[in-house]
ZAMAR-226388 format. One record per residue: x, y, z of N, C-alpha, C in turn. Coordinates in pm, whole numbers, plus 50000, padded with zeros to 5 digits. Layout:
N
XYZXYZXYZ;...
//
This chain:
99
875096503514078876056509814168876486499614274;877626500914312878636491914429879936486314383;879946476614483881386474214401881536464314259;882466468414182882866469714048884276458214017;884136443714010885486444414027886106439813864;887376448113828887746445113706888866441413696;888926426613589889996421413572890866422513442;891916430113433892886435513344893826423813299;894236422313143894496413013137895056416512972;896956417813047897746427512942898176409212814;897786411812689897986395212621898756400612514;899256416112519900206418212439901726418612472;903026428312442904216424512461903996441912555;903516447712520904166463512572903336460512718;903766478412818903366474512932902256482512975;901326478613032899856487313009899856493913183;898846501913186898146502113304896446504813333;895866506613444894166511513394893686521113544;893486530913495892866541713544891636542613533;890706544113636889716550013643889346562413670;888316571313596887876584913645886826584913617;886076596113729884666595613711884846609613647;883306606013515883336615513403882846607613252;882736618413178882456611013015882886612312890;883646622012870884026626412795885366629112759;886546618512704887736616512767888616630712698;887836639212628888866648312544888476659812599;887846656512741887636666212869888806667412960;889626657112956890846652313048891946660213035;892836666313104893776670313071894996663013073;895686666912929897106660812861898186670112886;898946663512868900276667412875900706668712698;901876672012700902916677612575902766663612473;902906653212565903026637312526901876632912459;900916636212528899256635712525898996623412658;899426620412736898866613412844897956620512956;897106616112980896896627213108897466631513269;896846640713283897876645913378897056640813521;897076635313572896436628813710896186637413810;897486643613794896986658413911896736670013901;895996670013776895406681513731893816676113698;893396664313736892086658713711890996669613818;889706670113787889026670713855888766668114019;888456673014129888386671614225887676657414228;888036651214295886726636114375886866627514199;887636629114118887496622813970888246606113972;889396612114018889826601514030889486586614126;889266578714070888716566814129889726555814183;890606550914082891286539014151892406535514032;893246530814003893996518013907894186506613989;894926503413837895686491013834896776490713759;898286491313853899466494513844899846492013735;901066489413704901666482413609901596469713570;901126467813418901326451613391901946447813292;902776442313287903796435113174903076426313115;903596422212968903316415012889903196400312930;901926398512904901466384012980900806382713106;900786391013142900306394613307898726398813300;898276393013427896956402413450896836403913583;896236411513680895396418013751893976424813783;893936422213890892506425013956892496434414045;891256442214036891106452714172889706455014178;888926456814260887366462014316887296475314403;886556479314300886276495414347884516498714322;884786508014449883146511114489882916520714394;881746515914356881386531414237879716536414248;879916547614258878396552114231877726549814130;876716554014101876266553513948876536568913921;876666560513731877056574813685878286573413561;878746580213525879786582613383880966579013425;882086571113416883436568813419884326568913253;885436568513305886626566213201887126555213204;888106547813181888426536713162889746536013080;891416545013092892566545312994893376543813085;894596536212941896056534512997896586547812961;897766550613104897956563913113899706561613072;900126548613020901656550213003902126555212867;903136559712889903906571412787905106560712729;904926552312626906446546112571907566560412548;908746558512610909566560912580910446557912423;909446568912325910246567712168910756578912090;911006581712011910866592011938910096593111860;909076602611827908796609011976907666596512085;907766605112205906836598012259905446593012246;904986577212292904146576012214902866572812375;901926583512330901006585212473900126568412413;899806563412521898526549412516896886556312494;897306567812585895736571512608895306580512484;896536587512404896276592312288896266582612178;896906576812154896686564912066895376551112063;894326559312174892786549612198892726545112278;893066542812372893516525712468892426536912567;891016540312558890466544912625888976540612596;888096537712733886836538912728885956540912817;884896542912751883716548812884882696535512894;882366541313035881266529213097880286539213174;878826532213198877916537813295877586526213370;877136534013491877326527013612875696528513682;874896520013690873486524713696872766520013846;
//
């Protein structure tokens, strides 16, 4: 437990982002129509932190305090296709413990 710092690091062409939530079980989360989740419908105190938008080629950093305990770890962007194509439904999700 403490601070956590993680460095994101988009080496494909599309545009990612990374959410944290505290929790374990990501098909606990609530989705939308799209299948992304809905941020403000998360759990009270769940939400932890991101890291904004990153374009292809790009990376970023951020440090966040964490307790110990169960987190999430998904990109929450929605490509604009027919139909839409959710990140966080298509895998781009994972869990970590924090000890």
């Amino acid at each position: 437990a403490g601070s956590l710092e993680i460095v994101a690091k988009n080496q494909g062409g599309d545009v990612h982002n990374l959410l944290i939530v505290k929790g374990d079980d990501p098909t606990a989360l609530p989705v939308d129509e799209d299948g992304a989740v809905i941020e403000d419908d998360l759990p009270e105190d769940a939400f932890i932190g991101k890291i904004a938008v990153l374009a292809g080629g790009t990376e970023d950093s951020a440090s966040f305090d964490l307790d110990a305990g169960s987190y999430i770890l998904f990109c929450n962007i929605v490509t604009v296709l027919t139909p839409p194509e959710s990140h966080f439904a298509l895998g781009m999700v994972s869990t970590f413990t924090v000890i």
